[in-house]
SENU-959394 format. One record per residue (C-alpha): residue in three letters; x, y, z. Coordinates in steps of 0.02 Angstrom, whole numbers, plus 32768, in hexadecimal, padded with zeros to 4 digits. Layout:
BEGIN
SITE  type     u     v     w
SITE   ALA     X     Y     Z
...
// end
This chain:
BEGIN
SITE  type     u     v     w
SITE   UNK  8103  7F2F  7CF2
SITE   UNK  8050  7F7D  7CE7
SITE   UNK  7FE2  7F83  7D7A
SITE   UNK  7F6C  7FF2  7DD5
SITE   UNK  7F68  8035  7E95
SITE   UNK  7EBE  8074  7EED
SITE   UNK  7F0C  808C  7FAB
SITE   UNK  7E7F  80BE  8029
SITE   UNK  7EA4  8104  80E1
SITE   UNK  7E06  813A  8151
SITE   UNK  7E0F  81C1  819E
SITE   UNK  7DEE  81AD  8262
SITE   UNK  7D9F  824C  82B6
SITE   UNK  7E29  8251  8323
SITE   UNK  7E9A  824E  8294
SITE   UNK  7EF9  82E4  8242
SITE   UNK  7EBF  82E1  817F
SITE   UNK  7F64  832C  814F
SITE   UNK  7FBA  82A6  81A2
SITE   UNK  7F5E  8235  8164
SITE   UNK  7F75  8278  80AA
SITE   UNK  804B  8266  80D2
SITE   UNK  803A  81C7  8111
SITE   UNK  7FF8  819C  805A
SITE   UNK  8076  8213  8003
SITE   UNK  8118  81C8  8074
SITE   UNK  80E4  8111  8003
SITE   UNK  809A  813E  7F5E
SITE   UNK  80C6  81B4  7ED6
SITE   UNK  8016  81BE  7EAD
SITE   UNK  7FBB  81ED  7E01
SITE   UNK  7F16  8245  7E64
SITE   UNK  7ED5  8256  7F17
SITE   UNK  7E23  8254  7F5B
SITE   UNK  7E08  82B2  7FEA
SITE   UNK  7D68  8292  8047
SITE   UNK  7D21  82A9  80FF
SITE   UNK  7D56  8209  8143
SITE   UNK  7DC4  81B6  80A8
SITE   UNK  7E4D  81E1  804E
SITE   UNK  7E61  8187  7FAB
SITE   UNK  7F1C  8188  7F30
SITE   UNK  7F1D  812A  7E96
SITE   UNK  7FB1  810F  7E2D
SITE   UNK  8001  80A4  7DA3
SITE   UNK  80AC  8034  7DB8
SITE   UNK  810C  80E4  7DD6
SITE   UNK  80A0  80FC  7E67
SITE   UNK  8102  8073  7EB1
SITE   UNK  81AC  80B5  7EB1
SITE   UNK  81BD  80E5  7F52
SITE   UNK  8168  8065  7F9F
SITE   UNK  81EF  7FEE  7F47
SITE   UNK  8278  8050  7F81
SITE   UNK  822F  8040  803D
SITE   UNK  822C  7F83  8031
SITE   UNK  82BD  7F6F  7FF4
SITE   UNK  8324  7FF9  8089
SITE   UNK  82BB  7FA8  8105
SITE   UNK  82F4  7EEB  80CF
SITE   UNK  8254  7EAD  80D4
SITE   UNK  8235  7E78  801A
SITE   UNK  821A  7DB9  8047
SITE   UNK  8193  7DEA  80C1
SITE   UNK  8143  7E60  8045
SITE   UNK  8143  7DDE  7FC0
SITE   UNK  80F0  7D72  8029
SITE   UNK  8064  7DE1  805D
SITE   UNK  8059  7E07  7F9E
SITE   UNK  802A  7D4D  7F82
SITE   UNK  7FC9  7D36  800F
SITE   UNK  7F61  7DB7  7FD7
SITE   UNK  7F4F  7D7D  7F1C
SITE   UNK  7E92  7D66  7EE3
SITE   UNK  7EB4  7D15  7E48
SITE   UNK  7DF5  7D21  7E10
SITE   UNK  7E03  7DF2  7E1E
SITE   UNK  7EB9  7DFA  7E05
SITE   UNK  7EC4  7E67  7E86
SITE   UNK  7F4F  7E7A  7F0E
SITE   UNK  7F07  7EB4  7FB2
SITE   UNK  7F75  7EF0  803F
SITE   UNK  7F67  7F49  80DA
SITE   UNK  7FED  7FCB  8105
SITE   UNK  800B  8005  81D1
SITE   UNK  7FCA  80D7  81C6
SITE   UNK  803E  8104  8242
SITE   UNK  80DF  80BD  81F3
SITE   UNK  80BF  80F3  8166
SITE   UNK  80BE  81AF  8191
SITE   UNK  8149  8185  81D9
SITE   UNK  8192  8153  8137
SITE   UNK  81AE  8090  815A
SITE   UNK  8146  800E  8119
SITE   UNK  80F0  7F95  818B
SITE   UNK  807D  7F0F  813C
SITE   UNK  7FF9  7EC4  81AD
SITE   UNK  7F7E  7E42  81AB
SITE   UNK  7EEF  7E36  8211
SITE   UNK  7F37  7E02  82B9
SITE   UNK  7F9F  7E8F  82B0
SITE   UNK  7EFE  7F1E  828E
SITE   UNK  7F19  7FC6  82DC
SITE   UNK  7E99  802D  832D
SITE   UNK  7EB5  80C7  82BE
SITE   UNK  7E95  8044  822E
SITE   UNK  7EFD  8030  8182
SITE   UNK  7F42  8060  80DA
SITE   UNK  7EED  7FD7  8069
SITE   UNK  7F2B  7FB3  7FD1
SITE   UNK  7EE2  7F7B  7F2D
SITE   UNK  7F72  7F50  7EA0
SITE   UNK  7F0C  7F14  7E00
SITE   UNK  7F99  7E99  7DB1
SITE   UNK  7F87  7E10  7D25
SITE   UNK  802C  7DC0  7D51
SITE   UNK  803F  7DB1  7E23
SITE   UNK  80EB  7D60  7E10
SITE   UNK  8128  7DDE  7D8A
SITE   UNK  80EB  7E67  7E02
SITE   UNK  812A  7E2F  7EA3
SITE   UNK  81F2  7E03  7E4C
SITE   UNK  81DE  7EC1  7E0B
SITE   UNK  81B0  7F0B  7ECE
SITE   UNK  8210  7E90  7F30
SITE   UNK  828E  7E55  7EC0
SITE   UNK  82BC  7DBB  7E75
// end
């Protein structure tokens, strides 16, 4: 399974950078990190993904993931884009969110660059 990860959180003024930067660290194994004023930038191969796995599959919640992986499918990029909850995820939990469910400190977003969307999302969530 090859693919490639670009996740993005923004750093809010009233934010703590290092926070932010564990909140990244708690869900990917990343390959390189970008720190900049107001962003903070990991990128990563399939490896990258490891814990991020392991947290869907503790918190049960692999049938919602793989459902959000679909739903965010653009077949003409073949890109995955998903938006993680900041705060769980420095809290080491995973909390996918669409935009109804926005939060004012904004989100992880997350770019997986995938040929196969059905390979990729049997390999996170399962079969």
């Amino acid at each position: 399974m090859n693919c490639k990860i670009v996740a993005k959180a923004t750093v809010k003024p009233t934010e703590d950078l290092d926070k932010v930067i564990k909140a990244l660290s708690n869900i990917f194994d990343y390959d390189d990190i970008v720190i900049a004023e107001e962003m903070v930038t990991v990128t990563g191969n399939t490896s990258c993904l490891f814990p991020f796995r392991e947290f869907l599959d503790k918190g049960q919640i692999n049938d919602a993931a793989r459902k959000m992986i679909l739903k965010g499918w653009d077949e003409e990029s073949k890109t995955i884009n998903l938006k993680l909850n900041k705060q769980a995820a420095f809290a080491g939990r995973i909390n996918l969110v669409d935009a109804a469910d926005l939060s004012p400190l904004g989100e992880i977003e997350v770019k997986i660059s995938t040929e196969n969307v059905e390979k990729f999302a049997n390999w996170l969530c399962g079969p």
